[in-house]
C-alpha positions in Angstrom: 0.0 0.0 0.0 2.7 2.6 1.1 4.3 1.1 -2.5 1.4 2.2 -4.5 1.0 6.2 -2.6 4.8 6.3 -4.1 4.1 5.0 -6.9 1.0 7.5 -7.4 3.1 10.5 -6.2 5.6 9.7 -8.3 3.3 9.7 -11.0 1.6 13.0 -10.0 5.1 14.2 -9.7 6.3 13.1 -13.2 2.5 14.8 -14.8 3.4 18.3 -12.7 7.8 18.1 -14.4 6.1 17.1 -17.6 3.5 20.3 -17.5 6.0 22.4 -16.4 8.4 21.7 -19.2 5.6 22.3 -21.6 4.9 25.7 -19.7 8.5 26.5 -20.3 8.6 25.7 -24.0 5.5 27.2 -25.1 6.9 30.5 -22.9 10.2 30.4 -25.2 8.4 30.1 -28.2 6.5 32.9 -27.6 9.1 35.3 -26.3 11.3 34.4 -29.4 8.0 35.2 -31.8 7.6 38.5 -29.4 11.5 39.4 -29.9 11.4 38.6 -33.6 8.2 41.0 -33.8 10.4 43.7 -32.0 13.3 43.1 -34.0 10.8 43.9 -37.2 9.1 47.1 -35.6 12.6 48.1 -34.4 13.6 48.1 -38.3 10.8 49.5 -39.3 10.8 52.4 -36.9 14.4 53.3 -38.2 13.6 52.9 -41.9 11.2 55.5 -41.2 13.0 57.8 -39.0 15.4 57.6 -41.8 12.5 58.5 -44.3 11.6 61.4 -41.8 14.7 62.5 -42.1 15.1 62.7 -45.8 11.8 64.6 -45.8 13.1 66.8 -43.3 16.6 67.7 -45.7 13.9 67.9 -48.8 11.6 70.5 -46.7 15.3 72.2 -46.1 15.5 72.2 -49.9 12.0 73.8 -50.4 12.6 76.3 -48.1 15.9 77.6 -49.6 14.2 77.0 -53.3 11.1 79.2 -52.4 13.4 81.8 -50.4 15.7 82.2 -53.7 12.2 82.5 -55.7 10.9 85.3 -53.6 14.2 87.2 -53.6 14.2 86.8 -57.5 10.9 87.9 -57.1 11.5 91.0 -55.5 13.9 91.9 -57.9 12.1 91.6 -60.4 9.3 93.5 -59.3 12.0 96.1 -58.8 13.5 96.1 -62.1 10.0 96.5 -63.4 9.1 99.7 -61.4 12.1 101.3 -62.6 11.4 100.1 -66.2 7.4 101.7 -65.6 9.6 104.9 -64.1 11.7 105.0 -67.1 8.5 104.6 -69.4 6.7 107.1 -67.4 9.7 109.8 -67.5 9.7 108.9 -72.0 6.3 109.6 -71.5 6.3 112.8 -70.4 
């Protein structure tokens, strides 16, 4: 009788290791799928900072491109008014 509560324990005991080691497998499968996820965002968060910061050197671009415009613009606007002065002075 004592033979057979070992043996049953035993038993139990064996069940319980044999659960646990399943608990531990299915955890480390699923923390390597979570860390192979990260690893993906983690690149995909830098490809796009890196695309952020492309925009950012293009919006640099722009700005220079529409400050040369206007300052073309002014002068133009100048050399026109003395071109309307000039035709004003024939004029008269």
């Amino acid at each position: 009788m004592v033979v057979a509560d070992v043996e049953v324990k035993l038993n139990r005991l064996e069940s319980i290791v044999e659960q646990i080691g399943e608990a531990v497998l299915s955890t480390t499968e699923t923390i390597e799928s979570l860390a192979y996820r990260v690893d993906n965002l983690s690149a995909q968060v830098e490809e796009q900072g890196k695309q952020v910061q492309q925009q950012g050197y293009q919006i640099l671009a722009l700005c220079d491109a529409v400050q040369t415009l206007a300052e073309i613009q002014d002068n133009s606007l100048q050399k026109l008014s003395q071109l309307t002065q000039s035709l004003e002075r024939l004029i008269s």
